[in-house]
C-alpha positions in Angstrom: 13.1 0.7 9.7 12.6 -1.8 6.9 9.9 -2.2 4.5 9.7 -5.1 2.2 6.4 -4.7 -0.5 5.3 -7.9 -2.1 2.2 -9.1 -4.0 2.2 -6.8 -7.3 1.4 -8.6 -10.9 -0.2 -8.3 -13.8 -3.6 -8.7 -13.4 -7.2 -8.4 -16.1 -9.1 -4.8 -15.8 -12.2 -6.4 -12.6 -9.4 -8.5 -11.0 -7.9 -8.3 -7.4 -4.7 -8.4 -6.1 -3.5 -8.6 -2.4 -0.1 -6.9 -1.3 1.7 -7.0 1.8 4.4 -4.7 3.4 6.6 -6.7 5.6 8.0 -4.5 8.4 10.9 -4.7 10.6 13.2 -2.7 12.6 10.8 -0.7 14.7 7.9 -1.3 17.3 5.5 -1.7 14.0 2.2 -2.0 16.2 2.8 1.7 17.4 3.2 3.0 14.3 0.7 4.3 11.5 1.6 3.1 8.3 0.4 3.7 4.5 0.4 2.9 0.9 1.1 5.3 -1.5 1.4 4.6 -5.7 3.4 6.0 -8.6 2.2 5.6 -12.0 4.6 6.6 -15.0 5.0 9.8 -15.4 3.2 11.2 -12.4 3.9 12.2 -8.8 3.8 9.5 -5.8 0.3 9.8 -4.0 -1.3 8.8 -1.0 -3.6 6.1 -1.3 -4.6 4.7 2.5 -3.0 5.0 5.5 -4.1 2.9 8.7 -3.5 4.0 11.9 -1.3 2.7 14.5 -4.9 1.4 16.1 -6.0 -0.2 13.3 -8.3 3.2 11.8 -8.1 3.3 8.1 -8.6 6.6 5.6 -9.0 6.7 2.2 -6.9 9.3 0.7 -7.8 8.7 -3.2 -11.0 9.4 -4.6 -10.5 6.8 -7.4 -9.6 4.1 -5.2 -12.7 4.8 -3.1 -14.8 1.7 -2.3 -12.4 -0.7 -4.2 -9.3 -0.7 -1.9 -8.5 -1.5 1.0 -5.9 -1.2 4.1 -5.5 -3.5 7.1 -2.5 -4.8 9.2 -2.2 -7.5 11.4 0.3 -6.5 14.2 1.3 -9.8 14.9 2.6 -10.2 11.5 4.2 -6.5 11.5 2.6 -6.5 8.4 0.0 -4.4 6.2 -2.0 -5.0 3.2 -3.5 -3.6 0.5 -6.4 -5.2 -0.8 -7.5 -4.0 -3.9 -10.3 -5.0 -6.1 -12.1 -4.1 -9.4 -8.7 -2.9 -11.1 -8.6 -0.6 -13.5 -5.6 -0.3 -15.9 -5.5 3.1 -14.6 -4.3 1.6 -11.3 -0.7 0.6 -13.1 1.5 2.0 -11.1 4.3 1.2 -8.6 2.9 0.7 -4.8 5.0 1.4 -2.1 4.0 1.4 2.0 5.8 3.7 4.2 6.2 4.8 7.9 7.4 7.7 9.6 9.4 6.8 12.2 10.9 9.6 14.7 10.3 12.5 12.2 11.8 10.1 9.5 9.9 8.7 6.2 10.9 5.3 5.5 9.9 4.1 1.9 9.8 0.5 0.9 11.1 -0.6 -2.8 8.1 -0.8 -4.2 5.7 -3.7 -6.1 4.6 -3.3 -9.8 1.1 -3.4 -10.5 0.0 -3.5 -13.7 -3.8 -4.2 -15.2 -4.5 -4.7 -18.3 -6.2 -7.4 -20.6 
């Protein structure tokens, strides 16, 4: 499995940003996938995760309401669309899949907010 990320920036604290998770190498509309981030100096955490029939959960509280996860099978891709950004959102975002008891991790997109 292969998971490119794509979309991060630097964007102002109340702006959006739209990133995508390219997929290849595995039937990707059977497959639940998810985003998870990484902020300096903290442990990787689960942000969304969209089921393989298209059901999202939110996994963090503080995203709650401003994010959200789609995928568009035809595309073998899924998004993250985030909104309202806080600087407190800086952090790397990666999307990964389990595939046959195995995690696969993409390389991640920078996002940072700040004015």
């Amino acid at each position: 499995a292969q998971l490119v990320e794509s979309g991060g920036g630097l964007v102002q604290p109340g702006g959006f940003l739209r990133l995508s998770c390219a997929s290849s190498g595995f039937p990707f509309s059977s497959h639940g996938m998810s985003w998870h981030r990484q902020a300096p100096g903290n442990e990787r955490e689960l942000v969304e995760r969209i089921s393989s029939a298209g059901g999202s959960t939110n996994y963090a509280d503080s995203v709650k309401g401003r994010f959200t996860i789609s995928r568009d099978n035809a595309k073998n891709t899924v998004y993250l669309q985030m909104n309202s950004l806080k600087p407190e959102d800086t952090a790397v975002y990666y999307c990964r899949v389990v595939r046959q008891g195995l995690g696969y991790w993409g390389q991640g997109t920078q996002v940072t907010v700040s004015s």
